[in-house]
Phi, psi and omega in degrees: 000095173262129187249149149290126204247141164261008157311149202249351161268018189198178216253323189213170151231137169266059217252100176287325173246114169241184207077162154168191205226162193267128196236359157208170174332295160348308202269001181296003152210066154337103152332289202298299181314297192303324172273357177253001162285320179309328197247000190304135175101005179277106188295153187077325183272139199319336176239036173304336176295003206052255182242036190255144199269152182218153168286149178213050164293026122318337195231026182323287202300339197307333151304331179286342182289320189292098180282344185292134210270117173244169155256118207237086174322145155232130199042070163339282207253033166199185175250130179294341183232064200236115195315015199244312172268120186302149168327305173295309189317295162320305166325307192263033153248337165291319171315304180293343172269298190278345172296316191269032177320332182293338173273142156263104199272130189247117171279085177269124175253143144253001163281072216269352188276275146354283176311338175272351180295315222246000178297329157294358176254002179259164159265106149282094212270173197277030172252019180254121138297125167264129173224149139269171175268123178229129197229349191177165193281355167291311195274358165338306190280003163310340169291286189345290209303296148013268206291011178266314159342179187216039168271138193280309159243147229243074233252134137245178162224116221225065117200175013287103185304129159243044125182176171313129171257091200234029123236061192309137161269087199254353154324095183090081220176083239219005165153108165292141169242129177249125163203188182234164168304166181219168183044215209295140183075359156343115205257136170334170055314117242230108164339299197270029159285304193302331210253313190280341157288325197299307194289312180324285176327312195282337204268338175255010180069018194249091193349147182223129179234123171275140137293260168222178175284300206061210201124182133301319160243090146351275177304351169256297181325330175072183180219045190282094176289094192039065156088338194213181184253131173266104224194052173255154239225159152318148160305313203299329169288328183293324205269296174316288152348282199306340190279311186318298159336317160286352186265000000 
């Protein structure tokens, strides 16, 4: 199933794998698992199995088809580096990621332990963005895990934040993404969690993307950080944009 994303960093989605199981706070209302539960026991449909995980070497190739250069989520609806998927599979989404060079492929974990195992065994071309998932100061050392890597650029994503981050390690460190949760069970977000990453961020040089407020209704909160929208980008995206722009 390749999509147009309504993610607000990104461009597409890309899911050669769906399903996984929740493995920190963050994940106590999932956004993916509630739509893909809604279809389970449904015949034919991708997700009849529901949010149980499964591989789709069918749908490997599907970037090489797209020629027009996207920024491309990978695996929207699962974790990529999640114990269940062998290895070779993983290779050969990266094989495909390094092939599709005109793209910017963005990669999300909360599995930061794995991904530092299995990172000397990928290729990491400079068009894989790597990010963890971080919701709270328990999950820090998921950065750690990050920076260990051999990703050129290096991302995080600090939501859903559920409570302050006032020492961030943001050395090697290439762009935050902030938001707050959304829809049914929404957990707060505290202004000044935002504001004290916003400064962390300005004061290490490192873009800062607001995502949303969240809530239950999302879309009435907006996503307006003091009066305006934040939405800065990576350089290699910055860079990239500006070439496009010109032809």
């Amino acid at each position: 199933m390749a999509e147009i994303s309504t993610i607000e960093w990104t461009n597409s989605t890309w899911n050669p794998v769906t399903g996984c199981h929740k493995v920190s706070a963050g994940c106590a209302n999932c956004y993916a698992e509630r739509f893909a539960e809604r279809w389970r026991g449904v015949p034919g449909h991708p997700y009849e199995q529901g949010f149980d995980l499964r591989t789709w070497p069918d749908r490997l190739n599907l970037p090489l088809t797209w020629k027009e250069p996207r920024t491309i989520f990978v695996n929207s609806m699962s974790d990529l580096f999640h114990q269940d998927i062998p290895l070779k599979f993983l290779k050969q989404i990266f094989e495909v990621m390094n092939k599709a060079h005109w793209h910017q492929f963005q990669v999300l974990t909360k599995r930061a332990d794995r991904l530092e195992k299995l990172s000397p065994s990928l290729e990491w071309t400079p068009n894989i963005w790597m990010g963890v998932s971080v919701e709270s100061e328990k999950f820090i050392y998921r950065i750690r895990s990050l920076k260990k890597t051999r990703a050129k650029t290096k991302f995080l994503s600090l939501e859903p934040l559920l409570g302050p981050l006032p020492n961030l390690p943001l050395k090697g460190i290439h762009w935050a993404i902030v938001g707050g949760e959304s829809g049914p069970g929404a957990r707060p977000m505290e202004k000044e969690w935002v504001l004290d990453i916003q400064k962390q961020c300005r004061k290490a040089k490192v873009p800062f993307f607001f995502k949303q407020w969240g809530g239950v209704w999302k879309k009435k909160n907006g996503r307006e950080l003091n009066g305006r929208t934040w939405d800065q980008m990576p350089k290699s995206q910055q860079k990239k944009e500006s070439i496009l722009t010109k032809r």
